[in-house]
PDB file of N, CA, C and O in Angstrom:
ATOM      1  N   UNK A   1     -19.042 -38.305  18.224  1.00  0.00           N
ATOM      2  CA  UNK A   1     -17.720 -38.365  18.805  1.00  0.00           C
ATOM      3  C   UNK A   1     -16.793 -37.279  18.257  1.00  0.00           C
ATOM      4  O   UNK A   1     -15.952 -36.800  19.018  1.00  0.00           O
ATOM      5  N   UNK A   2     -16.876 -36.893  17.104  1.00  0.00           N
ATOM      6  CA  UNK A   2     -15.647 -35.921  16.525  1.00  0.00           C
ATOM      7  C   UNK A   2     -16.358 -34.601  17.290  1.00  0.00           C
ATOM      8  O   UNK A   2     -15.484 -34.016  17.930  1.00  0.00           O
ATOM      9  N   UNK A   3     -17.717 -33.924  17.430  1.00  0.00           N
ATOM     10  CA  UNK A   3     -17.569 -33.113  17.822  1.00  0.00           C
ATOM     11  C   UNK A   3     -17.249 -32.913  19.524  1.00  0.00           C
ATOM     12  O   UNK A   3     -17.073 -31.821  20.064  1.00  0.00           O
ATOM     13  N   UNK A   4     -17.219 -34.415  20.295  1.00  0.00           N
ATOM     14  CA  UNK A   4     -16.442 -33.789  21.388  1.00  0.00           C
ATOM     15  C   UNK A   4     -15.399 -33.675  21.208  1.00  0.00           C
ATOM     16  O   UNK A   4     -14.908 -32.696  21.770  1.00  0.00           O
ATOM     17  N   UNK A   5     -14.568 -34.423  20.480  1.00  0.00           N
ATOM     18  CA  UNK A   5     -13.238 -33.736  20.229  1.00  0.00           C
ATOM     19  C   UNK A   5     -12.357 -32.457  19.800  1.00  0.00           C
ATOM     20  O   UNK A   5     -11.242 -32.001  20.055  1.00  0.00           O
ATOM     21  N   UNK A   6     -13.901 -32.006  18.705  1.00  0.00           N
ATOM     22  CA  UNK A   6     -13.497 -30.846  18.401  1.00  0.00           C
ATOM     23  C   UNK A   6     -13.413 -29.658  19.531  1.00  0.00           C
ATOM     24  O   UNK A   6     -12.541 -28.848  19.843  1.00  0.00           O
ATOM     25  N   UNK A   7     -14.911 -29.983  20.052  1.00  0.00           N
ATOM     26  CA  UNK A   7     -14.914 -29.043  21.355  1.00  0.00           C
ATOM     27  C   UNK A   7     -13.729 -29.246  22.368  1.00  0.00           C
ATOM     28  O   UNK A   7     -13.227 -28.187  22.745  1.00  0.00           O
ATOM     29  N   UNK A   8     -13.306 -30.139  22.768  1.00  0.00           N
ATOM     30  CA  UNK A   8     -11.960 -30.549  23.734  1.00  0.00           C
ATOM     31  C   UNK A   8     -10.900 -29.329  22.931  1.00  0.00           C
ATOM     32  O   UNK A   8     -10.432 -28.260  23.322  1.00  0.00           O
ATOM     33  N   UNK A   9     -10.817 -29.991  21.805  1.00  0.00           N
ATOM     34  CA  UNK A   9      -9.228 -29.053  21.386  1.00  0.00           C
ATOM     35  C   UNK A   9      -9.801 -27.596  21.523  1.00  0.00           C
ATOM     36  O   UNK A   9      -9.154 -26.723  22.102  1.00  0.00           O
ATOM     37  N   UNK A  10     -11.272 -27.317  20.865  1.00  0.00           N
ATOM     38  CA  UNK A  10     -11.374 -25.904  20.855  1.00  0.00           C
ATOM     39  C   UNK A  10     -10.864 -25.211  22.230  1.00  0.00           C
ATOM     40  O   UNK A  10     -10.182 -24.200  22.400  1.00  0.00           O
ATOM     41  N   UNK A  11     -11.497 -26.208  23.235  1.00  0.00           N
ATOM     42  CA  UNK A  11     -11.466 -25.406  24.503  1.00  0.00           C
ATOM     43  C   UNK A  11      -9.973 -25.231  25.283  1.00  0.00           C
ATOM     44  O   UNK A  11      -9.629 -24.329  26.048  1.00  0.00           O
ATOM     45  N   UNK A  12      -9.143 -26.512  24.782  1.00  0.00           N
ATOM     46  CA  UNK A  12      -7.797 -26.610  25.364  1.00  0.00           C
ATOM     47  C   UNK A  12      -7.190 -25.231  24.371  1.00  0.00           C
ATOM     48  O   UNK A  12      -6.546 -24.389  24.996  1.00  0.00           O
ATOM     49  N   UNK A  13      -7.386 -25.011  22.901  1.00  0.00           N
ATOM     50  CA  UNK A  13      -6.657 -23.737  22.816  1.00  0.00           C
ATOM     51  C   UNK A  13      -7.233 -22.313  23.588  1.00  0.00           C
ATOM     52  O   UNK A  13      -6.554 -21.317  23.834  1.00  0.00           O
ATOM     53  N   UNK A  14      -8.361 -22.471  23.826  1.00  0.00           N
ATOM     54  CA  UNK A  14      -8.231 -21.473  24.656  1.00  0.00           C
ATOM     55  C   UNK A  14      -7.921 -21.301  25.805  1.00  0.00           C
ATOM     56  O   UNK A  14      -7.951 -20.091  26.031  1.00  0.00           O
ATOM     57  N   UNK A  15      -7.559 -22.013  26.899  1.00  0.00           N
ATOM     58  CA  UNK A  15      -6.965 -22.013  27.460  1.00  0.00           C
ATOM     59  C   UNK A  15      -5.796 -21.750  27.215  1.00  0.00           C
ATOM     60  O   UNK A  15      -5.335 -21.007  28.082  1.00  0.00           O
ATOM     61  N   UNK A  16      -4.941 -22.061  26.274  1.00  0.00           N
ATOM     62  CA  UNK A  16      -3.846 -21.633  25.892  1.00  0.00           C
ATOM     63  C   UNK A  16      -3.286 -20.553  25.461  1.00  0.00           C
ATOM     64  O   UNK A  16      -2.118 -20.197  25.614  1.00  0.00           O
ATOM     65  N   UNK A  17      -4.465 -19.831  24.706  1.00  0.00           N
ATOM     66  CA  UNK A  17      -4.312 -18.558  24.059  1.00  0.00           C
ATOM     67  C   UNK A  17      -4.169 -17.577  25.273  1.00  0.00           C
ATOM     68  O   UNK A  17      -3.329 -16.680  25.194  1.00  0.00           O
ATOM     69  N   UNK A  18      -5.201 -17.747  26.753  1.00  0.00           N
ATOM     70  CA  UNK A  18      -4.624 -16.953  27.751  1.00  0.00           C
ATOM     71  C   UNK A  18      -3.734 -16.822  28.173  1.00  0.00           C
ATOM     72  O   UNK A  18      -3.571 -15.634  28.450  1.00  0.00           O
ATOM     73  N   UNK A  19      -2.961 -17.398  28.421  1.00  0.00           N
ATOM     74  CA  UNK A  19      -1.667 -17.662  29.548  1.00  0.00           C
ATOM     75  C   UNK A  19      -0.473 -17.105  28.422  1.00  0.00           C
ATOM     76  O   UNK A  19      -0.127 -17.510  27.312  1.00  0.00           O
ATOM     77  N   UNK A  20      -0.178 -16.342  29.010  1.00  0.00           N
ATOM     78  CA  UNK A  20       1.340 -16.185  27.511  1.00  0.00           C
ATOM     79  C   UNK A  20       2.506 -16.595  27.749  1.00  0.00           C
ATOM     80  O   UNK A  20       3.390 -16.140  27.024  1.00  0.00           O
ATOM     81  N   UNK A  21       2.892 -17.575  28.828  1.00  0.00           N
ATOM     82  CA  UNK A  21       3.754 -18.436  29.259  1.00  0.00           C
ATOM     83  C   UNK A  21       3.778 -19.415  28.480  1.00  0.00           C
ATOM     84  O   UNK A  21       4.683 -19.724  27.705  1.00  0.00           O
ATOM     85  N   UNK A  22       2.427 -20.120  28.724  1.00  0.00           N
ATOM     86  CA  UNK A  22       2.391 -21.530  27.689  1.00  0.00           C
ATOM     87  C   UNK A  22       2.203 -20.701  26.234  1.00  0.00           C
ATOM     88  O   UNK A  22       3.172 -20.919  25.507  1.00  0.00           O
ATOM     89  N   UNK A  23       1.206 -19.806  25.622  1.00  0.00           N
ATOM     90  CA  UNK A  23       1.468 -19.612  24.381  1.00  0.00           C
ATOM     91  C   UNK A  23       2.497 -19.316  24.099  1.00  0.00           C
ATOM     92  O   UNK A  23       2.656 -19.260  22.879  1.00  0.00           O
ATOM     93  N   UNK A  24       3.782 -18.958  24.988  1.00  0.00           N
ATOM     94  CA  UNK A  24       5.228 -19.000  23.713  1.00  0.00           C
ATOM     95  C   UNK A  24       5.270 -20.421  23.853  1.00  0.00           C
ATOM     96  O   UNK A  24       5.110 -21.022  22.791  1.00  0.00           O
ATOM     97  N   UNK A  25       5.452 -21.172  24.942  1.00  0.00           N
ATOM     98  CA  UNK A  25       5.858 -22.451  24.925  1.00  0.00           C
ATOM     99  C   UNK A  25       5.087 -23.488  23.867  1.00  0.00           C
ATOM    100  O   UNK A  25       5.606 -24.604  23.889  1.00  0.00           O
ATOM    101  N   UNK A  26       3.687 -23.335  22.721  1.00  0.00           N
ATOM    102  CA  UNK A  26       3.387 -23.496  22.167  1.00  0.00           C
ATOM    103  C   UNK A  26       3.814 -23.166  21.132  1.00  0.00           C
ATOM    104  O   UNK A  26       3.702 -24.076  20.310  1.00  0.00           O
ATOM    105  N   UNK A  27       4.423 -21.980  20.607  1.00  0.00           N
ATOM    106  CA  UNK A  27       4.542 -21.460  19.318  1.00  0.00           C
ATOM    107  C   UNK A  27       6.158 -22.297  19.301  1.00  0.00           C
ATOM    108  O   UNK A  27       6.489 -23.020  18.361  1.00  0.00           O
ATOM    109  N   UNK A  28       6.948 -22.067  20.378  1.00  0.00           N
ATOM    110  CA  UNK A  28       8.283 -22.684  19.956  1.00  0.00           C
ATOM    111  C   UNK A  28       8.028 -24.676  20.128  1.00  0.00           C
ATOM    112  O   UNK A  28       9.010 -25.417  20.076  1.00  0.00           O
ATOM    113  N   UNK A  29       7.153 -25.016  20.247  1.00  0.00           N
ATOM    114  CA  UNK A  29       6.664 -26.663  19.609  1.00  0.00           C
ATOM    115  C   UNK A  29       6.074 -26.532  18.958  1.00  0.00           C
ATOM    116  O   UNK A  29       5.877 -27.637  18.452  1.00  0.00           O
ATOM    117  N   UNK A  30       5.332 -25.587  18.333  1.00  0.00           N
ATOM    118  CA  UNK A  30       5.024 -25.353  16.487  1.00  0.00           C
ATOM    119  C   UNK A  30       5.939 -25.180  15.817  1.00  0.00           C
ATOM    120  O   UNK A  30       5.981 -25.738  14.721  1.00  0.00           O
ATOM    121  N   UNK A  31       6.946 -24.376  16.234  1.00  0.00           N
ATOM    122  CA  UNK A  31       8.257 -24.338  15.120  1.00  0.00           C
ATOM    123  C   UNK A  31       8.505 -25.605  15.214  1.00  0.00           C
ATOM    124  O   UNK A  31       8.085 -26.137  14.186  1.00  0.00           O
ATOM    125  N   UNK A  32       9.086 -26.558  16.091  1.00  0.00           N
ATOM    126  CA  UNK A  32       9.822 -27.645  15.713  1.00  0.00           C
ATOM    127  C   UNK A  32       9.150 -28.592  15.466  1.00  0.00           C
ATOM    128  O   UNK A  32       9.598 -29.705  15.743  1.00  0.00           O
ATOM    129  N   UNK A  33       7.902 -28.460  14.887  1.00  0.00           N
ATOM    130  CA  UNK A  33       6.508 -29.358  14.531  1.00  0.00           C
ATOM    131  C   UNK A  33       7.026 -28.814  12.870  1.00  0.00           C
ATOM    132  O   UNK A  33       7.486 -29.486  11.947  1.00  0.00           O
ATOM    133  N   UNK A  34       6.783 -27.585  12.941  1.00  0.00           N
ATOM    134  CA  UNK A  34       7.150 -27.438  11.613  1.00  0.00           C
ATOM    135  C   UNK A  34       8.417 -27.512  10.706  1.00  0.00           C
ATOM    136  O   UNK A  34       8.224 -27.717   9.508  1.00  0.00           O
ATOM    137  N   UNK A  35      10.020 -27.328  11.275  1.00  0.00           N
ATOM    138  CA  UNK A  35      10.858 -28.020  11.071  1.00  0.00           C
ATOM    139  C   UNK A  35      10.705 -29.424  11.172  1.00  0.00           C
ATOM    140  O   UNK A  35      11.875 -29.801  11.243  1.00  0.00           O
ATOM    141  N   UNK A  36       9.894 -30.563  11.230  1.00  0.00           N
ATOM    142  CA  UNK A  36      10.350 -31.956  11.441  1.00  0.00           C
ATOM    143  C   UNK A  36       9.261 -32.214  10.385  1.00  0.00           C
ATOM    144  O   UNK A  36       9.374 -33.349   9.922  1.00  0.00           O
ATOM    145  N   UNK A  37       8.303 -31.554   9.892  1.00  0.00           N
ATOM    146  CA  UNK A  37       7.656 -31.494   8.859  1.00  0.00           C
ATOM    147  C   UNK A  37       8.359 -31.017   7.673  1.00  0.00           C
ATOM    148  O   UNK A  37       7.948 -31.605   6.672  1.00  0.00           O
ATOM    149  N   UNK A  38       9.357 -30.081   7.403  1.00  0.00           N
ATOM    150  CA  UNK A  38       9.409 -30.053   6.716  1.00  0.00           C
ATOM    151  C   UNK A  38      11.028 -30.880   6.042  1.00  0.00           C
ATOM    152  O   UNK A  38      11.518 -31.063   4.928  1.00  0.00           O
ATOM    153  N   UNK A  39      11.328 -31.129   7.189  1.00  0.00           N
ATOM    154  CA  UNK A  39      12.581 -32.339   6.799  1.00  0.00           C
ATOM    155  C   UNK A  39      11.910 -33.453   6.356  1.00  0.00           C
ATOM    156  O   UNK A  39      12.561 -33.964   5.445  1.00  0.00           O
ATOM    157  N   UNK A  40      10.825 -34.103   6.610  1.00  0.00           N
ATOM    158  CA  UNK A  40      10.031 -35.481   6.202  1.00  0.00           C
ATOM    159  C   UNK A  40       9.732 -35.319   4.482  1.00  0.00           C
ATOM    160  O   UNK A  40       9.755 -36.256   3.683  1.00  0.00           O
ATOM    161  N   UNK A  41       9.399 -33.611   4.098  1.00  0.00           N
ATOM    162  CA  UNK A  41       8.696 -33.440   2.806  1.00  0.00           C
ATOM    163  C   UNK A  41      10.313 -33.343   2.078  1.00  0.00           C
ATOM    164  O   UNK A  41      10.509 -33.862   0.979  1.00  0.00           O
ATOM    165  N   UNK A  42      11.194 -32.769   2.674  1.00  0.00           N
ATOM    166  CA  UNK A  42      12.279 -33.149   1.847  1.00  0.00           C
ATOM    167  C   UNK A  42      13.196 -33.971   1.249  1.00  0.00           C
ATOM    168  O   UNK A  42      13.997 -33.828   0.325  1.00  0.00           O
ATOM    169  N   UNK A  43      12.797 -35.162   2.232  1.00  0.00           N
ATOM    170  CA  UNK A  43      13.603 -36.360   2.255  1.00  0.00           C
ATOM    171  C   UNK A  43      12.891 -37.130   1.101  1.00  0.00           C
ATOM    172  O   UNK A  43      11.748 -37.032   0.653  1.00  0.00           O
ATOM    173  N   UNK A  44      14.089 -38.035   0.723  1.00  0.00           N
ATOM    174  CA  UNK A  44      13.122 -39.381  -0.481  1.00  0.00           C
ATOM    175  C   UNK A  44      12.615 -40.319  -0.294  1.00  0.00           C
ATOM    176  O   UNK A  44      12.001 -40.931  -1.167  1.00  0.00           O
ATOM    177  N   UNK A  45      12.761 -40.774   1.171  1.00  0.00           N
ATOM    178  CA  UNK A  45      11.999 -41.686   1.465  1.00  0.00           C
ATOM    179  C   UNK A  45      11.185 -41.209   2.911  1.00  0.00           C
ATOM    180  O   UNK A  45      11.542 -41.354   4.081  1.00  0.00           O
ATOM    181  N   UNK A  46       9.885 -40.551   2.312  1.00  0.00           N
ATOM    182  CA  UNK A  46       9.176 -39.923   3.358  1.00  0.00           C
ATOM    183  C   UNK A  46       8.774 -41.054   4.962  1.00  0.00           C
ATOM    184  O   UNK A  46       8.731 -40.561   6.089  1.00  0.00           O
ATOM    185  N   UNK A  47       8.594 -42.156   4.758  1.00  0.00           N
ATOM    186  CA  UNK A  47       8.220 -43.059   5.420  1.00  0.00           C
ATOM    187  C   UNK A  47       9.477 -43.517   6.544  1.00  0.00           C
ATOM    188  O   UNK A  47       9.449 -43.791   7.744  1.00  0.00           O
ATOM    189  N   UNK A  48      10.360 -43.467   5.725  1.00  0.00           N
ATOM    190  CA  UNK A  48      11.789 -43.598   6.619  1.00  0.00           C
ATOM    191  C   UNK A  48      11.833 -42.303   7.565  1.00  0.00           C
ATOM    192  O   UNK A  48      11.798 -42.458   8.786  1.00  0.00           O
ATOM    193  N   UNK A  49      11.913 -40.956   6.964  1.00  0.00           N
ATOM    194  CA  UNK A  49      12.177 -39.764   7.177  1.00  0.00           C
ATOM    195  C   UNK A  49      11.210 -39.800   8.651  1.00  0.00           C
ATOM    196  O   UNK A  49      11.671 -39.766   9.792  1.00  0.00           O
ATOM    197  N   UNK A  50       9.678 -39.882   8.249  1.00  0.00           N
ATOM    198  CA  UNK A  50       8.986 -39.767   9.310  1.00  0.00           C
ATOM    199  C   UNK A  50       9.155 -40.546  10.509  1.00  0.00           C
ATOM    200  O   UNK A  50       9.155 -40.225  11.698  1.00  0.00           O
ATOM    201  N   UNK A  51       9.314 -41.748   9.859  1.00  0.00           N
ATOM    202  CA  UNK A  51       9.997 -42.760  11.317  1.00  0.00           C
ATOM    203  C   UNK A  51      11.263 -42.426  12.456  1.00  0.00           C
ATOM    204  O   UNK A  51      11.348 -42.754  13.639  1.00  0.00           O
ATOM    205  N   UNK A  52      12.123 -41.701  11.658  1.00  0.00           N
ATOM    206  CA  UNK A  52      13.219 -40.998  12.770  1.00  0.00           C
ATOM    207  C   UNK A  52      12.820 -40.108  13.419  1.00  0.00           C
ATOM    208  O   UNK A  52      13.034 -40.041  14.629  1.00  0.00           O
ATOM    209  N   UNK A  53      11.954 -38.971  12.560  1.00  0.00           N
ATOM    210  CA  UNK A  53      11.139 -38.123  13.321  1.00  0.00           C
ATOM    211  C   UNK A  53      10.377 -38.415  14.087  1.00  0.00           C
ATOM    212  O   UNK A  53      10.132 -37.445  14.803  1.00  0.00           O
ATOM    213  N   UNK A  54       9.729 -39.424  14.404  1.00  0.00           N
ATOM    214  CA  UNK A  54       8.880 -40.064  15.797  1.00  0.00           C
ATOM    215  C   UNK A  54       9.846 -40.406  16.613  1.00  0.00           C
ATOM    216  O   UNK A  54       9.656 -40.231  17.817  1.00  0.00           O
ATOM    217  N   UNK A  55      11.115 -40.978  16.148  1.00  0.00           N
ATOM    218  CA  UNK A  55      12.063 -41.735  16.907  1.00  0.00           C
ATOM    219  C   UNK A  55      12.598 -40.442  17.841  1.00  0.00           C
ATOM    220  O   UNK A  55      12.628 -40.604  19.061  1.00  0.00           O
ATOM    221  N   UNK A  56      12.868 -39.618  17.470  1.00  0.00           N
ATOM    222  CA  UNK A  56      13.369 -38.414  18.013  1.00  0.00           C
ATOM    223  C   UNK A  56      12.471 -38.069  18.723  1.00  0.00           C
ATOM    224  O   UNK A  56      12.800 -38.123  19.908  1.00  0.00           O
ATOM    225  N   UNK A  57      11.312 -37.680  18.528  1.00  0.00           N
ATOM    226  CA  UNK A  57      10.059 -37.172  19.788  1.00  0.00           C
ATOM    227  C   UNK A  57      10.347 -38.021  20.527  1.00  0.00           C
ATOM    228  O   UNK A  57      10.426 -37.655  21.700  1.00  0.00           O
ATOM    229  N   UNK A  58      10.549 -39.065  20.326  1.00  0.00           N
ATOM    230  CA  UNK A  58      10.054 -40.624  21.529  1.00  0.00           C
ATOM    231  C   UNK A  58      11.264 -40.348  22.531  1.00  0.00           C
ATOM    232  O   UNK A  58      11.150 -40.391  23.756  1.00  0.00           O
ATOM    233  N   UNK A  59      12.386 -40.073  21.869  1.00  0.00           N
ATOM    234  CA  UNK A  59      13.306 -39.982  23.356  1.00  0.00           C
ATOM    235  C   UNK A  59      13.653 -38.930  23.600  1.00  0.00           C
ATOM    236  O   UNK A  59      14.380 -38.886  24.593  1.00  0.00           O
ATOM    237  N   UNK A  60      13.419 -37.811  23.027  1.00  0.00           N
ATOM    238  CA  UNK A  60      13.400 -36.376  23.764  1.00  0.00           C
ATOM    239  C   UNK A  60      12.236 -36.512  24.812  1.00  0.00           C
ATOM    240  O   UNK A  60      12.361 -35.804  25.812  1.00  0.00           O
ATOM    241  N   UNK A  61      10.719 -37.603  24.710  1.00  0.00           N
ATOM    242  CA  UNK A  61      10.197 -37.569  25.558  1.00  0.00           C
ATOM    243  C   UNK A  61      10.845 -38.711  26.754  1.00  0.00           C
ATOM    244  O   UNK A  61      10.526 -38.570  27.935  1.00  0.00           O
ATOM    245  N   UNK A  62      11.432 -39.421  26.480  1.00  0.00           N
ATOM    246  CA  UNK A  62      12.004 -40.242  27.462  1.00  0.00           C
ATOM    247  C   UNK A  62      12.997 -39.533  27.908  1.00  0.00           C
ATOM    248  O   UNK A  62      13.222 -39.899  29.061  1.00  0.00           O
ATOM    249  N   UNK A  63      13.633 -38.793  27.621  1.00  0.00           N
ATOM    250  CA  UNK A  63      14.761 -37.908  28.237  1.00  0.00           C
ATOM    251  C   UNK A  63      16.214 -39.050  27.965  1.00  0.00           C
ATOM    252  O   UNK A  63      17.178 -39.215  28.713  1.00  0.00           O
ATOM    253  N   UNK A  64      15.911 -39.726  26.589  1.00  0.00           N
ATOM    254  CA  UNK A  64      17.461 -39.878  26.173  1.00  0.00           C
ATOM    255  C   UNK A  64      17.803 -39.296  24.719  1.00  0.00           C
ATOM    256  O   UNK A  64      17.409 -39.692  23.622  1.00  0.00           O
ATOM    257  N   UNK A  65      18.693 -38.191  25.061  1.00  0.00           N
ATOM    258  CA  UNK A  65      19.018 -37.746  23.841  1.00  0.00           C
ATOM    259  C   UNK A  65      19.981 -38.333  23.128  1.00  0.00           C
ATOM    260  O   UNK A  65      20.266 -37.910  22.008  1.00  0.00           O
TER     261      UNK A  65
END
């Protein structure tokens, strides 16, 4: 099972790596993958920290900001 998965992601980045539409649109949801990572490592209560940070994906994906 992990290596179909691996193969899935392998193959979905390449797909991605072609198109240079979606690869910016990837790199700017890596930045804010990596800003929300690194607010979680700064905070003191990482568990709290991370929980708002889901909370926030969850309704930027629901479309209530």
């Amino acid at each position: 099972m992990p290596f179909l998965l691996r193969h899935i992601a392998r193959y979905a980045a390449q797909k991605l790596a072609s198109n240079p539409r979606v690869r910016e649109t990837a790199a700017k949801a890596a930045r804010v993958v990596v800003d929300e990572a690194r607010q979680i490592a700064r905070g003191e209560d990482k568990a709290w920290a991370a929980g708002r940070a889901l909370r926030r994906a969850l309704n930027k994906l629901q479309g209530d900001r």
